[in-house]
TORKOL-4160 file (C-alpha; in steps of 0.2 Angstrom, whole numbers, padded with zeros to 4 digits, m for minus):
242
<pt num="1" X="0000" Y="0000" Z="0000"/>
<pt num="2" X="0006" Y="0016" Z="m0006"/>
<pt num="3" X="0010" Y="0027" Z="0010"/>
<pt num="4" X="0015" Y="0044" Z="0013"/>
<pt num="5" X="0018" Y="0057" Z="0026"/>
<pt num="6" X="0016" Y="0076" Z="0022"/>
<pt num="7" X="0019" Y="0092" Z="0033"/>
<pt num="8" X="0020" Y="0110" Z="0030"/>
<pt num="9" X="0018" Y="0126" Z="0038"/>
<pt num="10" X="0001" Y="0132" Z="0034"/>
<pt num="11" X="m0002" Y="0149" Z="0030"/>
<pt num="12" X="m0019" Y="0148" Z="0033"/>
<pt num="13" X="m0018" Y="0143" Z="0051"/>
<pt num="14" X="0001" Y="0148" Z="0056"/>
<pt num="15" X="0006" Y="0132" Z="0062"/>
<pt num="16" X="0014" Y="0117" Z="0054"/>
<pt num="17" X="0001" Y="0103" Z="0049"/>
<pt num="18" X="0002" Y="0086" Z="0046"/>
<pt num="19" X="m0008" Y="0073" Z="0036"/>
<pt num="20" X="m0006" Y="0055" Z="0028"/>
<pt num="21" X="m0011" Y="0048" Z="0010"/>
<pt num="22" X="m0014" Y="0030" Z="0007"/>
<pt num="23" X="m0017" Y="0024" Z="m0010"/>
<pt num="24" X="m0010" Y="0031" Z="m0025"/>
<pt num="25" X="m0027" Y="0032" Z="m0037"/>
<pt num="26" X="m0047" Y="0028" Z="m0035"/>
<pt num="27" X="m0059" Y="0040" Z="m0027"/>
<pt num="28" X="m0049" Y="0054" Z="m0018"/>
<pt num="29" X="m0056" Y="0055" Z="0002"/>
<pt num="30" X="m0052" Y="0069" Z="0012"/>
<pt num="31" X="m0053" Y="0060" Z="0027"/>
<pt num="32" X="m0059" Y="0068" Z="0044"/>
<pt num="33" X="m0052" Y="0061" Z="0061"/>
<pt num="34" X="m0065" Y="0060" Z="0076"/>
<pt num="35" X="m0065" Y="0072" Z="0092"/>
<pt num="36" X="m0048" Y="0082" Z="0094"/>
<pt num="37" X="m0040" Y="0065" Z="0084"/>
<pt num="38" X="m0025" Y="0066" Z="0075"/>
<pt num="39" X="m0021" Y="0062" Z="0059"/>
<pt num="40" X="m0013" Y="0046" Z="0061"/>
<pt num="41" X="m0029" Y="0039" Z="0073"/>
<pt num="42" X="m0038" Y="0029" Z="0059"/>
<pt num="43" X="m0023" Y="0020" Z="0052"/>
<pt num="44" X="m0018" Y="0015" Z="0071"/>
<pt num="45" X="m0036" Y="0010" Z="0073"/>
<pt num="46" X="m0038" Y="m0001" Z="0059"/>
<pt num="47" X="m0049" Y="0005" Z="0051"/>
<pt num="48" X="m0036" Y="0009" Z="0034"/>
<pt num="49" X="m0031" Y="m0009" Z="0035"/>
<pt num="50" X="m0051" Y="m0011" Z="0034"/>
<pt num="51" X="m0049" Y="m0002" Z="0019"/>
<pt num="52" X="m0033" Y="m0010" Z="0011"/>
<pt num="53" X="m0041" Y="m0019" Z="m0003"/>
<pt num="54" X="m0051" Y="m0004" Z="m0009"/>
<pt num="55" X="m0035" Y="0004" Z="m0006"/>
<pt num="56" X="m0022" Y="m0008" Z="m0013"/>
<pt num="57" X="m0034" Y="m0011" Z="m0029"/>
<pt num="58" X="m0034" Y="0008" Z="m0034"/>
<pt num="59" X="m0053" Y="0011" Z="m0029"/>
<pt num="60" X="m0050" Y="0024" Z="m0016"/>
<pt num="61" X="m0034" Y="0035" Z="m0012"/>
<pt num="62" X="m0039" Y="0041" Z="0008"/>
<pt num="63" X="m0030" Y="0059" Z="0012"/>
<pt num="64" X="m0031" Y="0058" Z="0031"/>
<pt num="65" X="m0031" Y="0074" Z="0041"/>
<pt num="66" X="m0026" Y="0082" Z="0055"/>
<pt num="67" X="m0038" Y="0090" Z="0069"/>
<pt num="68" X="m0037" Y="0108" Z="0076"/>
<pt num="69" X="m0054" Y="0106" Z="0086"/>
<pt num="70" X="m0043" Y="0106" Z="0102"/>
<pt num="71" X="m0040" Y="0124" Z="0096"/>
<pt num="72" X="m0058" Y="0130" Z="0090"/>
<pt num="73" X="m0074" Y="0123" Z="0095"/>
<pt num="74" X="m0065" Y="0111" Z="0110"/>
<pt num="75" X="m0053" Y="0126" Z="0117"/>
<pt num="76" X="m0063" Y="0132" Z="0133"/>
<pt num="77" X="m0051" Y="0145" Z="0136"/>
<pt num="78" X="m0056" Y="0156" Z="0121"/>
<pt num="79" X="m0073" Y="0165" Z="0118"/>
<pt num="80" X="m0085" Y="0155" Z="0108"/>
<pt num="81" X="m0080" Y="0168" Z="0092"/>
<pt num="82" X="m0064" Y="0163" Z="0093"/>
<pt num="83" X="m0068" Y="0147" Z="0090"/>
<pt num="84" X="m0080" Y="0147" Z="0076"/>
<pt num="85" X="m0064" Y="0160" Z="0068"/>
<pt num="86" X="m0052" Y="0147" Z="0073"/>
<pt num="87" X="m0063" Y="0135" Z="0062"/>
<pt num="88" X="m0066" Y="0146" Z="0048"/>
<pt num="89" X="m0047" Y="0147" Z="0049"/>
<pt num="90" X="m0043" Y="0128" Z="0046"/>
<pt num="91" X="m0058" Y="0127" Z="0032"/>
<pt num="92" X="m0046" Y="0139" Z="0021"/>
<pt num="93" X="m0031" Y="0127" Z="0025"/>
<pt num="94" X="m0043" Y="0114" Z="0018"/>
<pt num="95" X="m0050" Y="0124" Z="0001"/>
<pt num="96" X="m0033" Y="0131" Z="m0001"/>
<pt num="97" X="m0019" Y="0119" Z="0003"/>
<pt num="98" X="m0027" Y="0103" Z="0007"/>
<pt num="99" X="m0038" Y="0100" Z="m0008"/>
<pt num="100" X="m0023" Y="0107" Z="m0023"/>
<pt num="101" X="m0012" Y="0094" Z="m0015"/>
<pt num="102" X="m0026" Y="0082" Z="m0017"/>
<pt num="103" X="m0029" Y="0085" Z="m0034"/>
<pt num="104" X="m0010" Y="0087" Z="m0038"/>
<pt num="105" X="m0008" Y="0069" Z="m0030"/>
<pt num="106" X="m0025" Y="0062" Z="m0038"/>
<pt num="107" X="m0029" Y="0069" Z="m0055"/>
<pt num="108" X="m0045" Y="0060" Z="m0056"/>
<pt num="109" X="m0057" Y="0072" Z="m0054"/>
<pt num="110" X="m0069" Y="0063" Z="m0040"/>
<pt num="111" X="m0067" Y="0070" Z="m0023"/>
<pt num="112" X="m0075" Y="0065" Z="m0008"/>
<pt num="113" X="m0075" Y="0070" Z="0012"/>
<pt num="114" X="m0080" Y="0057" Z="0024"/>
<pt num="115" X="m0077" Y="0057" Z="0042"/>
<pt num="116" X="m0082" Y="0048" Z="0059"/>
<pt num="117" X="m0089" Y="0058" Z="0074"/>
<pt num="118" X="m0084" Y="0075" Z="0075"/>
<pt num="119" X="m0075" Y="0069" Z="0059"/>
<pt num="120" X="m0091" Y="0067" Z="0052"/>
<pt num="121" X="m0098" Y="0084" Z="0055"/>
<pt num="122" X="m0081" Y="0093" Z="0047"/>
<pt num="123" X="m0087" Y="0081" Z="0032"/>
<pt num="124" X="m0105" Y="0084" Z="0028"/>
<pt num="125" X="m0102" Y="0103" Z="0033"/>
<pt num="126" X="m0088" Y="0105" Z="0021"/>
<pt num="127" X="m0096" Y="0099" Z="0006"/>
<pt num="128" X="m0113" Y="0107" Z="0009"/>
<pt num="129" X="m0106" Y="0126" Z="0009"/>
<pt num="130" X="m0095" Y="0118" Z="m0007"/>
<pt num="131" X="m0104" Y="0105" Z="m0015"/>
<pt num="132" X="m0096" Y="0110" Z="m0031"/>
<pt num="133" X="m0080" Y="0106" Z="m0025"/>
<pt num="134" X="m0087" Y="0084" Z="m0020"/>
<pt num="135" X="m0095" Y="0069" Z="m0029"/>
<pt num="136" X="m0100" Y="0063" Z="m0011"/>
<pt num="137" X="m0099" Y="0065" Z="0008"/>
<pt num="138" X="m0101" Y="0051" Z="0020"/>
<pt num="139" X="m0104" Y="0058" Z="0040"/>
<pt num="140" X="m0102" Y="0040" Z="0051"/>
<pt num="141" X="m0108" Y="0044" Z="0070"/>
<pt num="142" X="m0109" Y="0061" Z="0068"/>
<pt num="143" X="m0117" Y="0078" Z="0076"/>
<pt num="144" X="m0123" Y="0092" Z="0062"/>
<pt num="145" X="m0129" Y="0105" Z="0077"/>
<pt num="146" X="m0114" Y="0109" Z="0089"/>
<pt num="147" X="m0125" Y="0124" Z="0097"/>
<pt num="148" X="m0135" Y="0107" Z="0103"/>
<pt num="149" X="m0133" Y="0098" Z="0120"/>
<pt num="150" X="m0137" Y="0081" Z="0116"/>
<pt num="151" X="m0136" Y="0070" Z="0132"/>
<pt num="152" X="m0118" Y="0071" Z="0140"/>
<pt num="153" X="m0112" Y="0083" Z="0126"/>
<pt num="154" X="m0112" Y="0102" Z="0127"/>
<pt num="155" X="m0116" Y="0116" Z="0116"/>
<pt num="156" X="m0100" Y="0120" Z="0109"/>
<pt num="157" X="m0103" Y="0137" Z="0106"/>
<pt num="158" X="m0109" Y="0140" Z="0125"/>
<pt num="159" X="m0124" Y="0150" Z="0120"/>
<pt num="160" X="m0115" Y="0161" Z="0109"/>
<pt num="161" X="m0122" Y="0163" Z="0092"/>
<pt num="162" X="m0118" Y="0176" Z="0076"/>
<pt num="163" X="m0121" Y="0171" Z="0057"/>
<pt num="164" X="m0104" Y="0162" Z="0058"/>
<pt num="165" X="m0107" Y="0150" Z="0069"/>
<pt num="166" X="m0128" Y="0147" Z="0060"/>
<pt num="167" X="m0118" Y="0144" Z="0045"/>
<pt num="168" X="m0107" Y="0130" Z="0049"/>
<pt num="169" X="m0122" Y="0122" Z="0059"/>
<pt num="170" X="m0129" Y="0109" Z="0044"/>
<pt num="171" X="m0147" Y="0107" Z="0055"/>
<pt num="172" X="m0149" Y="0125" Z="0055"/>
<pt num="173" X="m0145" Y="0133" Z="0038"/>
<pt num="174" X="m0150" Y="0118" Z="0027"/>
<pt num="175" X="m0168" Y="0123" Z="0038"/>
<pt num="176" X="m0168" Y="0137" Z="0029"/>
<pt num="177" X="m0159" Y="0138" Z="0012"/>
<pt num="178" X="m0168" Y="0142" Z="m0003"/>
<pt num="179" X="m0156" Y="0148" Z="m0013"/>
<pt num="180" X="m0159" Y="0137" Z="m0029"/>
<pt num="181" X="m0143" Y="0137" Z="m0039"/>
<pt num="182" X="m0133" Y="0132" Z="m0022"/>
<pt num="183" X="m0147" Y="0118" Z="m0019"/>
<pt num="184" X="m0146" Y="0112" Z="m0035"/>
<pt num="185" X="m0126" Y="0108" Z="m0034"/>
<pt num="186" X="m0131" Y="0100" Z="m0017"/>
<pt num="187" X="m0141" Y="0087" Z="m0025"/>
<pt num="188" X="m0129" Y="0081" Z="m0037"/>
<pt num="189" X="m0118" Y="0076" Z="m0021"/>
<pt num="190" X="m0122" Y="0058" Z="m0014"/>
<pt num="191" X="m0124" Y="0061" Z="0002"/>
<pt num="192" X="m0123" Y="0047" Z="0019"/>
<pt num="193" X="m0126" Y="0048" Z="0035"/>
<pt num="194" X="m0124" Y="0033" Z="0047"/>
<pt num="195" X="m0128" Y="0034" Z="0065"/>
<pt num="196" X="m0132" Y="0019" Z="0081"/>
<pt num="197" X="m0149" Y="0018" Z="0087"/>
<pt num="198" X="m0144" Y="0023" Z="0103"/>
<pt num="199" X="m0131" Y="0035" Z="0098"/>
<pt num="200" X="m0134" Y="0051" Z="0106"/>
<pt num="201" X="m0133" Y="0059" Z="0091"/>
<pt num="202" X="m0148" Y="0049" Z="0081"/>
<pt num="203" X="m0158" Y="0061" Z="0082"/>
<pt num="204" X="m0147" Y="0075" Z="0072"/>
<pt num="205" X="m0144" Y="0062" Z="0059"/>
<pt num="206" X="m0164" Y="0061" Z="0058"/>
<pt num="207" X="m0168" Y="0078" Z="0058"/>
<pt num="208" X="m0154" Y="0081" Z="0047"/>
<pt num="209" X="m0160" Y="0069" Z="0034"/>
<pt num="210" X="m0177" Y="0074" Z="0036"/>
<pt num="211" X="m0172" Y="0091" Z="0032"/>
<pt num="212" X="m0162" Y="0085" Z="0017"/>
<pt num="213" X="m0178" Y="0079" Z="0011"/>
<pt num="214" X="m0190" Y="0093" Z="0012"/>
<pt num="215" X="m0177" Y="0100" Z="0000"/>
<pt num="216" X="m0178" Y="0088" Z="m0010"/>
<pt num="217" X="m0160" Y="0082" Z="m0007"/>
<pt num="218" X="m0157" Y="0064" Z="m0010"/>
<pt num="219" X="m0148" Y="0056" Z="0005"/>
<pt num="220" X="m0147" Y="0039" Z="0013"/>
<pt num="221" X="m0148" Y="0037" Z="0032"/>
<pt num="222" X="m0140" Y="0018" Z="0041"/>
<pt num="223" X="m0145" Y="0014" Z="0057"/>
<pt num="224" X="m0137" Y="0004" Z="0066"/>
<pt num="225" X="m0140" Y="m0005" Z="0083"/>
<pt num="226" X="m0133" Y="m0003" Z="0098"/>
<pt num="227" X="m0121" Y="0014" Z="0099"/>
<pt num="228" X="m0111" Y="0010" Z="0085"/>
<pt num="229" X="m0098" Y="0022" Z="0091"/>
<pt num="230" X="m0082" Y="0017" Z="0095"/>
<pt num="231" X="m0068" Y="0010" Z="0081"/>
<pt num="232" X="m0072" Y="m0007" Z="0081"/>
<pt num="233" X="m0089" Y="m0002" Z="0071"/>
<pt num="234" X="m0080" Y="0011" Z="0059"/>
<pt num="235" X="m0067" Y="m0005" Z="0054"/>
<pt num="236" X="m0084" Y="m0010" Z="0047"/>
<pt num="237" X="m0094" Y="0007" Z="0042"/>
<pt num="238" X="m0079" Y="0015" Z="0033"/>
<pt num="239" X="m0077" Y="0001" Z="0019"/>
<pt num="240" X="m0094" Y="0000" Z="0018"/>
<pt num="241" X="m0100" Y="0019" Z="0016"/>
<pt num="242" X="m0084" Y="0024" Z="0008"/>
C-alpha cells in the first residue's frame, strides 16, 4: 500500500500541519479524524487496514487529516468567536492547501469528504457550503448541530451565536436555504449519513435527513444497533460507506 507522510507550515492557520495519503489512485477521500484525533488515529485503529483492498486495488486514495478542534470549537479557554474564527481558519487550510495537494496527488477528478464523529460533522459541513468542489460525503456517527446539548455533550458554542457559527451548523442553515442554484449543486452530491440507534446523536442524523428531504436532497440514512460508536464499528462502516 502506497503510504506517505506530508507536513508544511500552513499559512492559513500559522502552524505546521500534518496529514497522511494512502493509496495512490481511485476515489480521492479527504478523510476527517474523530474528536480532537490526530491524523494518524484511523490508520492506528484499523480502520485503513479495513480499507486495504479498496485501497491496494486503486478504488479509493484516503488523504487523512489532522484536527485543530482542540484549538476551535473544543478550546474552553477562548470566547466562543474565537472558536468558530479558529474553524473558519482551518476550512481555508482545507479549500486552499489541502484539496490542490489532493488534486496534484489524484488527477482524477472525483473527490469526496468522509469522516467519523466530530469527523463526520467537518465532512458533511464541508461539502454542503462547497458542493461544487465533491462527488460525495459520508458523515459516520456524527453531530450536524454543535450549538445542541445532546445527552452528555455540550453546546460548543456556549450559548453564543452570530451568522458564523448558524452557517457552519448543517441542521440550521439547510432549515432554511432556498437559494436554488446552491441547492441544486447539493443534490448532485451523494450524500450518507450513518448513525447507532442509541447513539446520542440519532436524532441530528434524523432531523438532518429529514431536512435534506424537504429540500428535495437525495440522502441515505443507516441505522445501526446498539451505539455504533467506537472503532471497532467504523473497521466495518468506513469500507462500507466509503
Amino acid at each position: 500500500m502506497n503510504r506517505e507522510y506530508h507536513k508544511w507550515f500552513s499559512p492559513a492557520l500559522q502552524r505546521d500541519m500534518e496529514l497522511l495519503v494512502f493509496g495512490h489512485s481511485g476515489r480521492a477521500v479527504l478523510f476527517f479524524p474523530t474528536r480532537t484525533a490526530r491524523f494518524f488515529d484511523y490508520e492506528n485503529w484499523g480502520i485503513i487496514a479495513a480499507m486495504s483492498q479498496q485501497i491496494d486495488s486503486g478504488q479509493v486514495q484516503l488523504f487523512c487529516v489532522d484536527s485543530i478542534d482542540a484549538e476551535s470549537f473544543y478550546n474552553a479557554h477562548i470566547h466562543p468567536h474565537d472558536r468558530i474564527s479558529r474553524h473558519l481558519q482551518y476550512e481555508q487550510y482545507l479549500l486552499n492547501e489541502v484539496i490542490p495537494l489532493m488534486h496534484q496527488k489524484n488527477g482524477g477528478g472525483y473527490l469526496e469528504t468522509a469522516g467519523c464523529s466530530m469527523g463526520a460533522y467537518h465532512a458533511i459541513n464541508l461539502a454542503l457550503k462547497y458542493p461544487a468542489l465533491f462527488r460525495k460525503a459520508v458523515g459516520i456517527s456524527g453531530r450536524y448541530d454543535l450549538t445542541e446539548n445532546p445527552g452528555d455533550f455540550k453546546d460548543l458554542m456556549d450559548g453564543f451565536r452570530d451568522e458564523s457559527v448558524y452557517f457552519n451548523m448543517p441542521v440550521q442553515y439547510i432549515a432554511n436555504l432556498n437559494e436554488e442554484t446552491l441547492l441544486a449543486e447539493i443534490r448532485k452530491v451523494e450524500i450518507i449519513l450513518a448513525i447507532g440507534e442509541t447513539d446520542p446523536f440519532l436524532y441530528s442524523n434524523k432531523d438532518l435527513s429529514q431536512l435534506f428531504w424537504n429540500k428535495e436532497i437525495p440522502n441515505q440514512l443507516y441505522i445501526w444497533s446498539s451505539n455504533a460508536h467506537r472503532p471497532h464499528y467504523w473497521r466495518r462502516m468506513v469500507p462500507m460507506y466509503i
